[in-house]
Structure formats: structure tokens, C-alpha cells
C-alpha positions in Angstrom: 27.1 21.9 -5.3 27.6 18.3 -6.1 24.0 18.0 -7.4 24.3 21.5 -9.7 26.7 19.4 -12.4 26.7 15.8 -13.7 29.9 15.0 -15.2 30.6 12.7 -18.2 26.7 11.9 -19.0 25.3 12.6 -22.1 22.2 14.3 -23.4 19.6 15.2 -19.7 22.4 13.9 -17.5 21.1 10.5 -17.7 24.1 8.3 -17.5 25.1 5.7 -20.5 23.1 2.7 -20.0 20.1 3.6 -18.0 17.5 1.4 -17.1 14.3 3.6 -16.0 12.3 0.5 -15.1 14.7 -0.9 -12.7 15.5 2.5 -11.2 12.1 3.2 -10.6 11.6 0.0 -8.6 14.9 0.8 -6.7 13.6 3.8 -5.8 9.8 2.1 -4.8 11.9 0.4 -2.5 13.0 3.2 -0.6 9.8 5.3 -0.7 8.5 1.4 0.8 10.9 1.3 3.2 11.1 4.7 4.3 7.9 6.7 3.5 7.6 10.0 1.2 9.0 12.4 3.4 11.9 10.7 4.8 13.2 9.5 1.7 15.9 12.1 1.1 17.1 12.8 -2.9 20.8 11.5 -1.7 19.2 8.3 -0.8 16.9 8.3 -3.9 20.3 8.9 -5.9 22.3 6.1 -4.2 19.1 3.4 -5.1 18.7 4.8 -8.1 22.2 3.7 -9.5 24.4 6.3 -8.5 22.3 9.4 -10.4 22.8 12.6 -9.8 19.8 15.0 -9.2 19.5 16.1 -12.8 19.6 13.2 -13.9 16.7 12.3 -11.6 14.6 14.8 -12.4 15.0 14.5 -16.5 13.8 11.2 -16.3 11.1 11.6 -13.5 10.4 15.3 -12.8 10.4 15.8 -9.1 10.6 13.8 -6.1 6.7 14.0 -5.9 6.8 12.6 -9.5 9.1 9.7 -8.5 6.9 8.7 -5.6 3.9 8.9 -7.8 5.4 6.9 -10.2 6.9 4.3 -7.8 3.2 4.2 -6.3 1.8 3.3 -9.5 4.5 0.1 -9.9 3.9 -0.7 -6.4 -0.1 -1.0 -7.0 0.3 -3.2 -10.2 3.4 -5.1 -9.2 2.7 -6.0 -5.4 -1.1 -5.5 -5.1 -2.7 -8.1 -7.1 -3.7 -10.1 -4.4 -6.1 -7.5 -2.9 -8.5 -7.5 -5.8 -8.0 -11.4 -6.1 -9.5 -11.9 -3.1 -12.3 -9.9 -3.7 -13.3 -12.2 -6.6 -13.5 -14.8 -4.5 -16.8 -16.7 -4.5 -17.9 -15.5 -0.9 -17.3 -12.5 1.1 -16.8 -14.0 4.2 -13.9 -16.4 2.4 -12.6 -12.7 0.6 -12.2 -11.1 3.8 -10.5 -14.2 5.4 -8.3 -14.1 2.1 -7.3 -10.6 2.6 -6.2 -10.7 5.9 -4.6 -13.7 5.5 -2.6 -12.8 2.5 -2.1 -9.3 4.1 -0.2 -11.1 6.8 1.8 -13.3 4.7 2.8 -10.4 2.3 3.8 -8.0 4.6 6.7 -9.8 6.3 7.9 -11.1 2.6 11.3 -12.0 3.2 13.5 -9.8 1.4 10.6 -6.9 0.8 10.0 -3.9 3.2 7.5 -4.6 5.9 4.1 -3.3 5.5 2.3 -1.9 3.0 3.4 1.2 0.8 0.0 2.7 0.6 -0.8 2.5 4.4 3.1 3.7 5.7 4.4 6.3 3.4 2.0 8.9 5.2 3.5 9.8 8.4 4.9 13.3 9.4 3.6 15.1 6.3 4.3 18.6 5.9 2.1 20.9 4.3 4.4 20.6 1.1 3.5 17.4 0.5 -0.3 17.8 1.0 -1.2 16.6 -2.6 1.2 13.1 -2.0 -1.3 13.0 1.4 -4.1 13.4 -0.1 -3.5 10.9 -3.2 -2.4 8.1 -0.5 -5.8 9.1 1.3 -7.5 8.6 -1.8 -6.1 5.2 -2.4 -7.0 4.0 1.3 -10.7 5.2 0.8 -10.6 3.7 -2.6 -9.4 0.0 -1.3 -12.4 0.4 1.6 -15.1 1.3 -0.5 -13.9 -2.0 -3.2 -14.4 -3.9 0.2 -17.8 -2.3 0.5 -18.9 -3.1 -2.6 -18.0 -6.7 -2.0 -20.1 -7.0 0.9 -23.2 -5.0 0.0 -22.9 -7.5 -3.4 -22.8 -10.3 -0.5 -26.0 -8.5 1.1 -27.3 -8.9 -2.6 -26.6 -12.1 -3.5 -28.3 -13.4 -0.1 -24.6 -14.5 1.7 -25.6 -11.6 4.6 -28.8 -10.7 5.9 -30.8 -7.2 4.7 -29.5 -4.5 7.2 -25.9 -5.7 7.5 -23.6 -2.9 8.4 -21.6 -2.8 5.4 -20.1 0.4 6.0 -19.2 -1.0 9.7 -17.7 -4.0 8.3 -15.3 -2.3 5.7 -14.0 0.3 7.8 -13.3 -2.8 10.8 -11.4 -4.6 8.6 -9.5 -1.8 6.7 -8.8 -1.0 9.9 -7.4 -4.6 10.9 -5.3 -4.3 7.5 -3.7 -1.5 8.4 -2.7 -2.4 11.8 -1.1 -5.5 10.1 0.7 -3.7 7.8 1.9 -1.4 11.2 2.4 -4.8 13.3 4.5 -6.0 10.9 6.8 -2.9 10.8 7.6 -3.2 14.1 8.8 -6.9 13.6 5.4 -8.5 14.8 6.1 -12.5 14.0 4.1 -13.6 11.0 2.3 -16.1 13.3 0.8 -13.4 15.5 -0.3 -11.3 12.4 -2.1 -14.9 11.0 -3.7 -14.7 14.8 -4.7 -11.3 14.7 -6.4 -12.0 11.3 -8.3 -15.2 12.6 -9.5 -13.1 15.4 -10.9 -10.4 13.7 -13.0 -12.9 11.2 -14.6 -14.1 14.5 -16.1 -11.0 14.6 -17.9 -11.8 11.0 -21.1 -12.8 12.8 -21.5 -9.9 15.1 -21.1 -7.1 12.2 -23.4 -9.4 9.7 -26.3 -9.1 12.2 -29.1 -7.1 11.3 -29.9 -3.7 12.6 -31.2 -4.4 16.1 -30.7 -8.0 16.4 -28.1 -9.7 18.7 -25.0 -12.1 16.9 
């Protein structure tokens, strides 16, 4: 019954003083840290300054709302880096960049582990199909960018006609989110750098044409 009334706040229960900005980054954090489903509305609340649930949900709708709009600071706030990499002269030194960076950024000190995008889908219900699918969207979205990149490489005469582009993307989106899983479970930044290094020796196998032998 706690949540039905929110004493002493004026006008949509949002309390004097409220910043929506940072609120909304509190509660990134513990959509980041947690995922979608397991972030409960009394943690949201406690993150979130204190707010009770009306208060919540005049200034953000519902939860599915909030994690959309958390989602959307996440991608502009925290990652940047991804599409900086891309623009990087070569596609062999983007794809080193990425999983380099990817290792480095996902055991931040002082940040979640991981990456938003890759963990906040586990143990969906069918309630929160839509938040699913959007997060699916956004993984199939970063692969195809990486795609892009490397059929512009296949353009630009960096890989040889009849590289598998396709291949390649989907290895090392793969890779990235097995770092962004790694580091969840307290993988040492060192190991992650490894894991990246190893999977760029793979560069010359996937680059070889159709039929021929790295």
C-alpha cells in the first residue's frame, strides 16, 4: 500500500527538486547491473532517489519506459567507442580496436561489468517480449555496422573478393559478447585483452577466399 500514496510531493508526485537526468542514469545503473527483469520497482525507487512508484511513472511511464529510456542514455553515453572504431582507417585495426576497447570498458572500475545491450536479456518472460526483441534488434544492428565495415574493407581492396563477411561479423560479435559475459563473472582484464588477441589471429583464416586455405 506504500506505493498507492506519495505524501508531501507536489503536482504528479514528483518530489521538490527532481533531477530526471540524474535519476534516469541511477536507474541505467541498475537495469546495467541487474538486467530488465530482475530489476524490481523497490530497487528502481531506492536508485532513483527515494521515489515512490507514482512518482516513477509520471515522469517515465512504466518500468518498460524507464528501461527504454535508460537504454537510450546508455547507447549515447557509454557506447561511443563502438562506432569509433569502426571509422578507423582499416578493418583489421577496427576489429582489433573493438575487442580491445570492449575488454577495457567492461571491467571499468566503478561501472557494472559488461555490456547493457548484451546482459539485460536473460530469463525473459513473455511480458517482456517487446524489451526482448528491441535488445535483439540492437545486437543485430551492432553486427550488421560490423558487416558493413568489412564488406567496405572487401571494397576498398583491404580483404580479398569472396571473404566471408557474414562469417566474420557474427565470430567476432560473438567474441564481444563473451567478453562482456567473461567479465561479469570477474574474468581479470588481462585474460579478456588475451582472449581478444586470440581471436584477431583468426583474421587470416576468415579473410580467405571461398575455397582457399589461410
Amino acid at each position: 500500500m506504500a506505493d498507492m500514496e506519495c505524501p508531501r510531493t507536489p503536482r504528479r508526485g514528483r518530489p521538490p527538486g527532481f533531477d530526471r537526468a540524474e535519476a534516469l542514469r541511477r536507474a541505467m545503473r541498475v537495469f546495467w547491473e541487474m538486467g530488465y527483469e530482475a530489476a524490481t520497482l523497490a530497487q528502481l525507487k531506492a536508485a532513483m532517489g527515494g521515489l515512490c512508484a507514482p512518482s516513477v511513472y509520471a515522469a517515465f511511464g512504466s518500468k518498460e519506459q524507464l528501461f527504454r529510456a535508460a537504454l537510450e542514455l546508455y547507447e549515447s553515453e557509454t557506447c561511443q567507442w563502438g562506432g569509433a572504431a569502426l571509422a578507423l582507417p582499416t578493418a583489421r585495426e577496427a576489429v582489433a580496436v573493438l575487442l580491445r576497447e570492449a575488454a577495457l570498458r567492461y571491467t571499468t572500475p566503478g561501472l557494472p561489468a559488461g555490456c547493457l545491450v548484451d546482459l539485460a536479456t536473460a530469463n525473459f518472460s513473455p511480458a517482456s517480449a517487446a524489451v526482448r526483441d528491441a535488445l535483439r534488434e540492437r545486437r543485430q544492428r551492432g553486427e550488421a555496422a560490423l558487416r558493413a565495415r568489412l564488406d567496405a574493407a572487401v571494397s576498398a581492396g583491404e580483404l580479398p573478393p569472396g571473404t566471408d563477411t557474414a562469417g566474420m561479423a557474427a565470430f567476432y560479435r560473438t567474441v564481444l559478447m563473451g567478453l562482456s559475459i567473461q567479465a561479469v563473472d570477474g574474468t581479470p582484464r588481462e585474460t579478456l585483452l588475451a582472449i581478444g588477441e586470440a581471436a584477431m589471429a583468426t583474421w587470416a583464416r576468415w579473410a580467405a577466399p571461398a575455397g582457399a586455405t589461410a
